[in-house]
RODO-2510 file (C-alpha; in nm, 4 decimals, decimal comma):
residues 90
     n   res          X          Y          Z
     1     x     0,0000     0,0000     0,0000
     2     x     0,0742     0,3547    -0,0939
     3     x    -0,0055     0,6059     0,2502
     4     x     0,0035     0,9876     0,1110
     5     x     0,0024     1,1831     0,4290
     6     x    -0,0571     1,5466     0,4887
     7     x     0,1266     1,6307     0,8289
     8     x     0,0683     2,0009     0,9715
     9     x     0,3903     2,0865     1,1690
    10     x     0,3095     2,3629     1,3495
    11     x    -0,0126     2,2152     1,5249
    12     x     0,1209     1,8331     1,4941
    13     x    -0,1913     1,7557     1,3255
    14     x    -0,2796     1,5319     1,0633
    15     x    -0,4758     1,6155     0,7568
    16     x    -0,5015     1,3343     0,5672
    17     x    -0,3536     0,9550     0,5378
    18     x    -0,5166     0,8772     0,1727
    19     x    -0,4525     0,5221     0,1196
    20     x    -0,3638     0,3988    -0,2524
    21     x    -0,2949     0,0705    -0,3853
    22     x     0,0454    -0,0443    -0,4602
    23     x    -0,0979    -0,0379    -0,8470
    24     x    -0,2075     0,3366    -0,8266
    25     x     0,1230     0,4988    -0,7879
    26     x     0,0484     0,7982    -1,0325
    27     x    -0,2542     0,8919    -0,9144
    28     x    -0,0742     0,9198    -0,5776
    29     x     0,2058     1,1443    -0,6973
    30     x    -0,0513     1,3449    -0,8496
    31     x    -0,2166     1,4157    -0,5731
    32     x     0,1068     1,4537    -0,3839
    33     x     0,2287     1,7055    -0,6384
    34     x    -0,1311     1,8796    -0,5712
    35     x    -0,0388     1,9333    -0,2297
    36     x     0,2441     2,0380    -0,2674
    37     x     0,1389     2,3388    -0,5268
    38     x    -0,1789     2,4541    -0,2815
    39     x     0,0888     2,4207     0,0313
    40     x     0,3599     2,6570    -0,1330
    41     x     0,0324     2,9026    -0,2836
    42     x    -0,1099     2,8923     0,0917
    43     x     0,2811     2,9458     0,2328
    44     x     0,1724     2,6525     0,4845
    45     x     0,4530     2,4800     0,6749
    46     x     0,2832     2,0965     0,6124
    47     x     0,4753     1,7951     0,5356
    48     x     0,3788     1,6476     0,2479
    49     x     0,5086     1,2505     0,1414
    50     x     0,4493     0,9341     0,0223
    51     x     0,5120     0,6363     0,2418
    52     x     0,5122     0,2407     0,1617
    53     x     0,3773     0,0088     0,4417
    54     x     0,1461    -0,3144     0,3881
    55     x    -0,1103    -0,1804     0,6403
    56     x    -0,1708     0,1004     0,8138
    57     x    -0,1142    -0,0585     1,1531
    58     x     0,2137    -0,1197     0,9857
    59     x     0,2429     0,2365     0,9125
    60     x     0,1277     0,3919     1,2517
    61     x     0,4167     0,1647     1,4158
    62     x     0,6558     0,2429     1,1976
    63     x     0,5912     0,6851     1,1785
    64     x     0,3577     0,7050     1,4988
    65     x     0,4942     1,0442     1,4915
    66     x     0,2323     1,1599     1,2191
    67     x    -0,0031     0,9851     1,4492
    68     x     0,0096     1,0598     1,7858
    69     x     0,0381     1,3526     1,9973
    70     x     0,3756     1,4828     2,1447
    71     x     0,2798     1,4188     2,4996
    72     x     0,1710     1,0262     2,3893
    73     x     0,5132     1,0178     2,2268
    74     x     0,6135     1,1140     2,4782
    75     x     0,4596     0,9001     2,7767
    76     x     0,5882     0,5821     2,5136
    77     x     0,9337     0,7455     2,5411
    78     x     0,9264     0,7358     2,8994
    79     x     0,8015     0,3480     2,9499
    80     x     1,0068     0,2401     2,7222
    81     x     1,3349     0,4232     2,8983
    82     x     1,1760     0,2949     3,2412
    83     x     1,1354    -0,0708     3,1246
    84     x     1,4912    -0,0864     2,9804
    85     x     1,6216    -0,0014     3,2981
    86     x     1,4514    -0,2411     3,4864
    87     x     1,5660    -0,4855     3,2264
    88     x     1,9450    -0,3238     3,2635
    89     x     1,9225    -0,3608     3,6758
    90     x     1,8309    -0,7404     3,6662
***
């Protein structure tokens, strides 16, 4: 599958996560492209790519930046440091 996401930076939002089969690769750069032109005409500061994963699931795992918040990022962080320690103090 073929994500095309539309990331706002400024507010950490997303706008959109079009799916598009792995078969539909043009129309995704077109509307890629499209986004690109009205974010550069609108002078918006939004991240704009294409991304390959077989699901979304897959996707979400693999760039859970684009879709969760910074303090969720952040409380993942945070287990994640406190379970490796208890793992290193064993």
């Amino acid at each position: 599958m073929i994500f095309l996401i539309d990331y706002d930076r400024g507010s950490g939002t997303l706008m959109t996560c079009q799916p598009f089969h792995d078969n539909q690769n043009h129309l995704a750069e077109e509307m890629r492209l499209g986004l690109e032109i009205a974010n550069l005409t609108n002078k918006l500061s939004h991240e704009i790519v294409l991304l390959e994963a077989s699901t979304e699931d897959d996707l979400r795992r693999t760039h859970r930046r684009y879709f969760e918040s910074v303090e969720e990022l952040k409380s993942s962080a945070a287990a994640l440091h406190q379970h490796q320690q208890q793992q290193h103090d064993r």
